[in-house]
N, C-alpha and C positions, 0 to 999 in steps of 0.2 A: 388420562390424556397425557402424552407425555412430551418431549424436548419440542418446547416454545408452540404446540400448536397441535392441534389432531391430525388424524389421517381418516381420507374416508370419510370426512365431514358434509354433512349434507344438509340442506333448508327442508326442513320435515314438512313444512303445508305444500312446500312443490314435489317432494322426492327429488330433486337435483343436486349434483354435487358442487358445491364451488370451489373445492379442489381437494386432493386425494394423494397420501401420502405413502410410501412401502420404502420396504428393507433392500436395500443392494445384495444379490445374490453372494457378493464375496465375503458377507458378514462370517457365516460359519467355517472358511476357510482361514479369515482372520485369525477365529478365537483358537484353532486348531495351530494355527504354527505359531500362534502366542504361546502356548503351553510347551512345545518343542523346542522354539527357540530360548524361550526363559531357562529350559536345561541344559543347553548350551552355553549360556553366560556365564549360570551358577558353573559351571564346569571350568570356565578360563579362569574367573575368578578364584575359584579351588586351587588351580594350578597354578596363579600368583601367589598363594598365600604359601602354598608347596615351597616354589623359590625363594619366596622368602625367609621362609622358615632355616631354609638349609645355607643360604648367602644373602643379605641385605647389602645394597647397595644403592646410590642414587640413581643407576640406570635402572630397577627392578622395580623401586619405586616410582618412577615416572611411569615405566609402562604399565602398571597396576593402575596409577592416577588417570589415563587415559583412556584403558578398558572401564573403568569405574563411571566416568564421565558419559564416555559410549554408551552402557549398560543405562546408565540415567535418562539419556535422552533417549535410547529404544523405548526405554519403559511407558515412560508420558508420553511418545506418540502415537504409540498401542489404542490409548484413550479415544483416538480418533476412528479406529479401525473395528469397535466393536459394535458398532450400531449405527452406521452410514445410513443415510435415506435418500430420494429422490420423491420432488413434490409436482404435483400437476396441477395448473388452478383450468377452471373452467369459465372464464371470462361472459359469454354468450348465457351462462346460467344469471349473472350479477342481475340484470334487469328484472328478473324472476324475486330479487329481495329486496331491490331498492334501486328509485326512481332517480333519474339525473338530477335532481334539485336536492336529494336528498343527500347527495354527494358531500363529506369533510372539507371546507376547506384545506388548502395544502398551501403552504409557504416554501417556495426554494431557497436556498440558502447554496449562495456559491463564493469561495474565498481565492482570491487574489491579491498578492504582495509585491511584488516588481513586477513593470513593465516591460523590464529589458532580459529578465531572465522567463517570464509569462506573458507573450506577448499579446495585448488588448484585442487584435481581431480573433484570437485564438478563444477568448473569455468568453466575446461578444457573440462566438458560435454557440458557445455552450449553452448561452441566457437564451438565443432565437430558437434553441433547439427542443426547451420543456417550454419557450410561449407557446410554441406548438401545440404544445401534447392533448389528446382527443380528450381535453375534461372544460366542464366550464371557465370560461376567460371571470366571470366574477367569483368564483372559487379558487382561482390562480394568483399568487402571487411570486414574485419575481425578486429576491434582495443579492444585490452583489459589495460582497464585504473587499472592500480595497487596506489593505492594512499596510500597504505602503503610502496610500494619500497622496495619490497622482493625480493631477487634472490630466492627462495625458489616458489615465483610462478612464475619467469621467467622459470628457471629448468622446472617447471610442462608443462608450454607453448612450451619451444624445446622438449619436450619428447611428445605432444601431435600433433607438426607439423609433427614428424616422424610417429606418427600414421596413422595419418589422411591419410597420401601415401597410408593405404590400406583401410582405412573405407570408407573413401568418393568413390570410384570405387564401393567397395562393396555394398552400398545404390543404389548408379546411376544403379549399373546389374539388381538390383533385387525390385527396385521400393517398396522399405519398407517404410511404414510410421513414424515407429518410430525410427528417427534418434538422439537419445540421445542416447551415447554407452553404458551407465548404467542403464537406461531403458529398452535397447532391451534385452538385455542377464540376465537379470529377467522376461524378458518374458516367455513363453511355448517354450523349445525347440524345437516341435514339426514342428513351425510356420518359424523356421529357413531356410535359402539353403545353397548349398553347398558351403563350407570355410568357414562356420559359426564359426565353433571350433578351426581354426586356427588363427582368427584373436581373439576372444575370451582369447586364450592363448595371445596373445599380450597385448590386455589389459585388462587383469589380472597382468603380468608383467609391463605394468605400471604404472600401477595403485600401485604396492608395493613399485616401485621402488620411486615413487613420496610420498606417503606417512610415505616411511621410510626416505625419505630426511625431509619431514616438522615434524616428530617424533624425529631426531636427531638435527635439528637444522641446520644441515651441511652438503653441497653436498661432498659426497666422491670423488675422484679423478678419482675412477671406472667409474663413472655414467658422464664423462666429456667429448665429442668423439674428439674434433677438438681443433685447435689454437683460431676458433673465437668464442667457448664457453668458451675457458680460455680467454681471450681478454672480453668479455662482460660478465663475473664474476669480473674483476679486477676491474670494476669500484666500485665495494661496498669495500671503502677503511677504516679505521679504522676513520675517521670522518661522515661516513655515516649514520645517524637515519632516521628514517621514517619521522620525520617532518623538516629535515634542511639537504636537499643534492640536487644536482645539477639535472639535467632529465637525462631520460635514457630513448632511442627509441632503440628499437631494432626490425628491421624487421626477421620474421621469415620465410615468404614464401613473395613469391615473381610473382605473375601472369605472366606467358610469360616465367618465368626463372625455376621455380619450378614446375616438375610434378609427378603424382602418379606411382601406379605402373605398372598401363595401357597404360602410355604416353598421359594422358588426362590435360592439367596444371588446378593450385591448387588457388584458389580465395587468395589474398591477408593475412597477418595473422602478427598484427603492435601488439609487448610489448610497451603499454608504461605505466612513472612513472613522472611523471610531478617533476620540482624543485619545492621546498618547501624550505623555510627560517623562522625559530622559530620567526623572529619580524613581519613578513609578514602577512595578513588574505588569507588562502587558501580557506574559504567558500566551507568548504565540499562536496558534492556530485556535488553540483551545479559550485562549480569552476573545478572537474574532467570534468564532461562533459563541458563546457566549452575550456580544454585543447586540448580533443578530437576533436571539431569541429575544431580546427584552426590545428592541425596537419592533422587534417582528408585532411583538406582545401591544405595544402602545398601539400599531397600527392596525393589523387583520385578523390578528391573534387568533390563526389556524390551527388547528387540532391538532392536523397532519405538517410534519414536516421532513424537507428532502435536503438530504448536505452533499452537495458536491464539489471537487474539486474543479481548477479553472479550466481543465482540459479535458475532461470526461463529461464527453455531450450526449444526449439521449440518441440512441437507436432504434427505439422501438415507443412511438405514441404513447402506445397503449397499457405503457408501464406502472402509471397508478391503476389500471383500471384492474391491474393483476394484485395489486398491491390491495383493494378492496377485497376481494375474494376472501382476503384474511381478517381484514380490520372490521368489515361490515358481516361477519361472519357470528351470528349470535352464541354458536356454541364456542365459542375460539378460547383460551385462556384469557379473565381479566386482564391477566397478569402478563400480556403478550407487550412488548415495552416497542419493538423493531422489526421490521422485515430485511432483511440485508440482501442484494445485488452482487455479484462477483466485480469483482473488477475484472475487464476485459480488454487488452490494447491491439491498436489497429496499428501498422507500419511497423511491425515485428518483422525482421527478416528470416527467410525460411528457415534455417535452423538456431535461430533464437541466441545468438552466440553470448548473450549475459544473464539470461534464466530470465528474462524481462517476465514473460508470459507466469511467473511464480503459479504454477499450476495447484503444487500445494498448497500454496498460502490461500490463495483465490479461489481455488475449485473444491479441492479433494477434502482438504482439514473443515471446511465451511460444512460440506456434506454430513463431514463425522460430526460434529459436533449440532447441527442439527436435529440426528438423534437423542440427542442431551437435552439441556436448556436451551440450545440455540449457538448460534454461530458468532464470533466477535462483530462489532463493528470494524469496519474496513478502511472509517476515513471518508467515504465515498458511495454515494451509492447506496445509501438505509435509509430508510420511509419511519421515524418515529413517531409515534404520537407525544407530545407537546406535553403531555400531562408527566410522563416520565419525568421531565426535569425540574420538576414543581412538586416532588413528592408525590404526585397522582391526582395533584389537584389539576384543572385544567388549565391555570394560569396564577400567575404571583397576586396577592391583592393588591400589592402597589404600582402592578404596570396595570390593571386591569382600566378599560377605558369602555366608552360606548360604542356603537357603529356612527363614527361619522369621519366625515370625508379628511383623506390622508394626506391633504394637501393642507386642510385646515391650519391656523396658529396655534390652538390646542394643543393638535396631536403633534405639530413640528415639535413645539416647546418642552411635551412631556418625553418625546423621544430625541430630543438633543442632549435632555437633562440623563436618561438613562445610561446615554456610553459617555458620560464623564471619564476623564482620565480615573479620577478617585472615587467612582460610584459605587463600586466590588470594597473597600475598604470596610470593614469590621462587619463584611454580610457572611454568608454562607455558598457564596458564589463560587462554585470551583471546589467546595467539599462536599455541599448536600445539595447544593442548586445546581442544573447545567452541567455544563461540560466539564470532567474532572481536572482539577492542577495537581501536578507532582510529576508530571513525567513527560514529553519531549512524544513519547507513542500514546496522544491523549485517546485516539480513538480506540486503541484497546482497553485503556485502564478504563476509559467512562464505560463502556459494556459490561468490562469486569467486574468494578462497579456496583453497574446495575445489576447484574446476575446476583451479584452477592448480597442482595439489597431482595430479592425475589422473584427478579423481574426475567421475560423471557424473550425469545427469538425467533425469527423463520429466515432459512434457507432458502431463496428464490431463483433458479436457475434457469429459462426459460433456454429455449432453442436459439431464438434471435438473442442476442444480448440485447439487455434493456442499454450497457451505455458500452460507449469506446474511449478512450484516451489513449493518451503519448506516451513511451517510455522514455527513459535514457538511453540517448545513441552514442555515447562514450564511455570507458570503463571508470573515465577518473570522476565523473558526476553520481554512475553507478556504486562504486564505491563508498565515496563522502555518504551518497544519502544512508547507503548500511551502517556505516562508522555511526548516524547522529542517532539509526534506530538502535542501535545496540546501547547507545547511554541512556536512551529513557526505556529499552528493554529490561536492561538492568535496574534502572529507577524502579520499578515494579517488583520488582525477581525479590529486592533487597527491602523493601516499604514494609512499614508493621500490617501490610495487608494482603503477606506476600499468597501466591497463590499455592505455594506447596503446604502452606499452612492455615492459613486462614481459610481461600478457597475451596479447599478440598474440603470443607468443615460446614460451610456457608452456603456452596451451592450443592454440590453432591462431588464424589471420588473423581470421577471420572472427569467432567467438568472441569475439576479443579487442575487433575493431570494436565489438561488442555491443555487451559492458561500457563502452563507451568514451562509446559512445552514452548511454547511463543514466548515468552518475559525469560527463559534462561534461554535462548538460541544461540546469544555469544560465546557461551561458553564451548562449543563445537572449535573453538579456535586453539581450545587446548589438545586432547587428541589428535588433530587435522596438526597443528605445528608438531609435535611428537614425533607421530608416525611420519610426517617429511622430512624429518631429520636424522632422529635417532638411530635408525634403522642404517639407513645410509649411512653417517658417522661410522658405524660398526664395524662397516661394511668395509670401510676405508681403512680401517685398524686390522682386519683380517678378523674378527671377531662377530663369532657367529651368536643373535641372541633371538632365534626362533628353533620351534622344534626342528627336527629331524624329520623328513620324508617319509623316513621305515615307520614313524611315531605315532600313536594313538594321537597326539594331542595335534600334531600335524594337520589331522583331517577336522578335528575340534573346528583349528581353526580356521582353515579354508568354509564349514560351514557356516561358521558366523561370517566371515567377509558375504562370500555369494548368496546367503540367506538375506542379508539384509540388504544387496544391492538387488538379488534378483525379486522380492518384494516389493521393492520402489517400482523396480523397470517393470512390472506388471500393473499395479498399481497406476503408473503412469498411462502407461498405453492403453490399459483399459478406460482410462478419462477423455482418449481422444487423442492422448498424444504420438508424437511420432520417434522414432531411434534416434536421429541428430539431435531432436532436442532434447531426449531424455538425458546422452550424454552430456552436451552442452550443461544441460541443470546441476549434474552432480559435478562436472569442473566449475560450476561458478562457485558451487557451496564450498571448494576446497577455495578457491582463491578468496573467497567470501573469511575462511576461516583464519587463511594466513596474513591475510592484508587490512581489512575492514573490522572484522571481529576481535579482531586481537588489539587493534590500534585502539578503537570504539573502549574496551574493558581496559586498557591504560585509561584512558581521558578519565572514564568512570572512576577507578581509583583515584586518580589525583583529587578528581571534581571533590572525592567525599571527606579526604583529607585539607582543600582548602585551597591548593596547591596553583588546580584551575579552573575557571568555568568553561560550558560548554555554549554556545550562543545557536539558534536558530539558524541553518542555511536554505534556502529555497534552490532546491533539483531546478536547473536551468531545462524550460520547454524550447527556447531556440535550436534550433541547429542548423551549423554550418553546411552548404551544397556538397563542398569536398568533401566533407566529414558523412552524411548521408551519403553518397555515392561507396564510399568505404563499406559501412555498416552497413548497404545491402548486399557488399561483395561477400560477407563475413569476416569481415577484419577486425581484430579486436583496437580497439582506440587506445592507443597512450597519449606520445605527443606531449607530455608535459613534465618535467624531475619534479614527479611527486613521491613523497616517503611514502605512499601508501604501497607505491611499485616497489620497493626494495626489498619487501620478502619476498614474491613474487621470482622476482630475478635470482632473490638468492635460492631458491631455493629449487628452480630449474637448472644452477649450475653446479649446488651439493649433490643433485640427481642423477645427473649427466654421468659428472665426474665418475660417481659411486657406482652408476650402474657399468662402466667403462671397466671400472676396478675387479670388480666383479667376475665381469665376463675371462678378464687378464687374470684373476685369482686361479680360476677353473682350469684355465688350457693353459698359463706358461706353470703354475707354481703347484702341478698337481694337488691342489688342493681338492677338497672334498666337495662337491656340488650340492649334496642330501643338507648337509646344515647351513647351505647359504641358499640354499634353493628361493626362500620366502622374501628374501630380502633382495636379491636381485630383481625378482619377480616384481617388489612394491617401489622399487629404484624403475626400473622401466616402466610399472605402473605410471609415474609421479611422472616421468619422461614425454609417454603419449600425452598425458594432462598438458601439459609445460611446452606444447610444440609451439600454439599461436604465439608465446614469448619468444621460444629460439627464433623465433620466426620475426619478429618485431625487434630482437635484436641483432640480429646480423644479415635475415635476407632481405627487409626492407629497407625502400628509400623513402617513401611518401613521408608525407606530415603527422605523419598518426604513428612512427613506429618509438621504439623504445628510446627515449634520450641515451645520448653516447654517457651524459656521467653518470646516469642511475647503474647503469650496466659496470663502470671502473669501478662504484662505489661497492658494487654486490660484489665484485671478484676478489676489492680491495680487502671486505671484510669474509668470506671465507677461510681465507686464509687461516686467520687468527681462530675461526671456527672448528676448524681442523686440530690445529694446535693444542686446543681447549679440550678437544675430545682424545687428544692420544693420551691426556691427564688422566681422562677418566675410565676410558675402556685399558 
């Protein structure tokens, strides 16, 4: 049985399948221009070692360094292309092996840190959208991890537990699919039943009511019902900061105690804010979820558990019950640790103008790697079983508690004690317990990890998406969030558990290529800067340093270019994607490489020299009306003198300029076109890339286009760019 799970797998007393695995028809076309192309590479690379042998220079060596890099990254993403799969579960068969009471508990776990950059009704969709979900309300639990420690989204949490008395009844009558409350009532009226309008007017109202709290700052006294929402406001005392205060649990609903308005009870529904102490490492994301397991642990301490982020709400009910198909599957690997979900976002504009939709990341690599051990964790979106981060046992001895009620002094007590600020201190929390610490991209490193550890995976890709979330609708948010994954990319790439070595050894070759692939991504910043300059540089000197047109190696190279773009663009489209945004994807990854990748592997250097650290930023979920109105037009967002826009700019006007040069080489200075052919050609390449910039910097007026001094500052320093290269060519 192989990569995280069988195929074809069936419950032998019924003959039914519960779900059924196979090969992507492009597997054997893969492994076929794997071999073609690898003799292609060997071939450029031949032909570097040729010019160098005959002239070494530090142009000759760059562009050697760059094809080498290239050549690096083709290779490990090969790994993904040689045993792609697609899975089918068979839901309708579940009943046939197991009874609804026989059902795993499942604990949610959803993280949220700012208010003002995640806003509380946004969270509070997320939490009403798996109360929903078609599985037992006493096998459900609810924890929403706040690690900024706002009353402002607990308020949001009590005003969303009182909803839920009518929403949740309302889903269950009438068997709607779409159970995010901000989704469905954007939906067509049409599609509604009856009491549609009434619960609508509920939350409408509060949705204003939560919103005008996080607008003021402050719950009015109006919006306070009871003694024990004055009681569990008073803990945020005039010492209290988001990074140094004691914890705060607060159960809101209560299974067996709290019911709707059917008299149906309400699955479980935990605030919590973990303590925090300014001298202490709280290890971001990965120390919240962390928090959560071990409270989870004192109080429900389910099998099954689901980690979502604060914006990625359920689409589809019936998403654990696909998730069974695997778990209650008696042949399945022990050894199956995760089911993973793609990520999927809704409010993408038509052609995707910041690669938001990362179809590789999310879709295609997920597939490949499925064939393997299994696909990474995503962050979002995986079904674990509990026992993974306990060694296999199914809970810690020291969180282990009995069934009783969650509201108890017991259970408060043992799980107020567990998120101590100082309770991780001289445990194995974060090496061999939980979620991994050492890297900034924890949810890769914990899969990785786990693979390396033995543990395995499933790909689960249904038709509907199981969930939807937000992207960034600006470049300068899209950016930042690359820049923070490139330093904990690199934290991994670089760790004594790196993947090109250790991995490849621990889980199996290929596997290991994966990860290898993902943890060095940044490095794409080095060929991508290269080839946007060099070439042009040269270009600008009258100095020609690609083949010749007449040249054998000429056509070398044109094969490597359109070999490995026109593989992606099939690739792509055959996942569903479309032309604008295939293009779109392959301009973000250049802008990705000049801007964000590059910036990201400074910080990384400095960080490991002493020099700087790197801090956690949370991707702001707001967005401005103007700024959405933009980003559906497809307009790329600036709007703000960030250094991150300075390659960017500069490097649309080395491009310009070069390819200008160029074309004036050819027709005034009779020069030869055969040996500048390629570099004109990559200069106006770089140009089409570069238009939404010329475009941001001179035809726009709006709020969004390129600051005037980013623009003086890019021209100020070409100059000296220029200068620099007449030294060297």
């Amino acid at each position: 049985m192989g990569g995280g799970g069988g195929g074809g797998v069936t419950d032998q007393s019924q003959g039914l399948a519960l779900h059924t695995r196979e090969q992507l028809p492009r597997t054997t076309a893969n492994r076929v221009f794997a071999v073609v192309y690898l003799c292609a590479i060997f071939a450029v690379l031949y032909h570097h070692f040729l010019a160098l042998f005959h002239s070494t220079s530090i142009v000759s060596l760059l562009f050697l360094l760059a094809d080498a890099v290239l050549a690096f990254m083709w290779t490990t993403a090969q790994a993904f292309r040689m045993c792609p799969t697609r899975r089918r579960v068979f839901i309708e068969h579940l009943q046939d092996v197991a009874k609804e009471s026989d059902y795993p508990g499942l604990d949610v776990f959803i993280c949220t840190t700012d208010p003002y950059k995640e806003p509380p009704i946004g969270v509070v969709n997320t939490a009403l959208s798996v109360m929903a979900y078609d599985y037992p309300a006493e096998k459900l639990s609810v924890y929403v991890s706040d690690d900024g420690g706002s009353k402002l989204t607990l308020f949001a949490f009590m005003e969303a537990a009182r909803f839920a008395a009518h929403w949740l009844p309302y889903c269950r009558r009438n068997k709607i699919e779409e159970r995010c409350p901000e989704a469905y009532f954007r939906s067509n009226p049409s599609s509604w039943f009856l009491g549609a309008d009434e619960i609508k007017l509920m939350y409408e109202n509060m949705k204003v009511r939560v919103e005008t709290v996080v607008r003021r700052g402050i719950i009015s006294h109006d919006y306070i019902t009871s003694k024990q929402e004055v009681e569990a406001f008073s803990r945020w005392s005039d010492g209290f900061t988001s990074q140094n205060h004691p914890p705060v649990i607060q159960v809101l609903l209560e299974c067996g105690m709290d019911e709707d308005v059917t008299g149906h009870t309400m699955p479980n529904l935990v605030y919590l804010s973990r303590g925090k102490n300014i001298n202490l490492p709280h290890n971001f994301k990965a120390g919240a979820l962390n928090a959560l397991l071990r409270v989870s642990a004192t109080m429900t301490n389910a099998p099954v558990i689901l980690t979502l982020d604060s914006d990625m709400y359920s689409n589809d009910p019936q998403t654990p019950l696909r998730v069974l198909c695997y778990l209650l599957d008696p042949s399945m690997d022990p050894k199956l640790a995760y089911v993973q979900f793609p990520q999927i976002f809704n409010g993408i504009n038509k052609t995707d103008i910041y690669g938001s939709e990362a179809k590789h990341v999310f879709q295609i690599h997920p597939a490949g790697m499925d064939g393997l051990a299994g696909p990474i964790y995503l962050g979002t979106g995986g079904f674990f079983w509990r026992k993974v981060f306990f060694g296999g046992q199914l809970e810690s001895s020291e969180l282990k508690q009995g069934m009783k009620a969650i509201r108890s002094r017991e259970v408060l007590a043992s799980a107020h004690d567990v998120v101590q600020c100082n309770f991780e201190s001289q445990t194995q929390w974060g090496t061999k317990m939980g979620f991994r610490y050492g890297s900034l991209v924890e949810d890769m490193y914990t899969s990785y990890m786990l693979q390396c550890e033995g543990w395995k995976s499933i790909f689960c890709d249904p038709k509907r998406p199981a969930f939807l979330g937000n992207s960034p609708t600006n470049l300068h948010d899209f950016l930042n969030q690359t820049r923070r994954w490139s330093v904990g990319l690199f934290e991994v790439a670089f760790c004594k558990y790196s993947p090109i070595t250790y991995g490849t050894r621990n889980i199996n070759l290929l596997s290991g290529l994966c990860f290898a692939c993902y943890s060095f991504w940044p490095i794409w910043s080095i060929p991508i800067t290269i080839y946007a300059f060099l070439p042009q540089l040269a270009l600008l000197n009258y100095v020609s340093v690609f083949p010749k047109v007449n040249s054998f190696w000429f056509f070398v190279y044109m094969f490597c270019f359109l070999g490995a773009y026109g593989q992606d663009y099939l690739e792509f489209i055959s996942s569903g994607g479309t032309i604008p945004r295939w293009w779109n994807n392959q301009r973000i990854l250049m802008v990705r490489g000049l801007s964000s990748f590059s910036i990201g592997s400074v910080e990384y250097i400095l960080k490991c020299i002493g020099i700087s650290t790197f801090g956690f930023n949370v991707t702001s979920k707001a967005v401005e009306e103007e700024q959405s109105k933009r980003y559906k037009k497809g307009m790329l967002e600036f709007g703000v003198a960030s250094p991150l826009f300075l390659p960017l700019t500069l490097t649309a006007i080395i491009n310009l300029v070069s390819f200008l040069s160029g074309i004036a080489q050819v027709l005034f200075r009779q020069g030869s076109i055969e040996g500048l052919l390629l570099q004109i050609l990559l200069a106006g390449f770089g140009m089409v890339n570069c238009w939404p910039i010329y475009e941001a910097m001179v035809l726009r007026a709006d709020e969004g286009k390129m600051p005037l001094k980013i623009t003086l500052v890019s021209i100020v320093l070409a100059y000296p760019l220029y200068l620099a290269s007449s030294v060297a060519f």
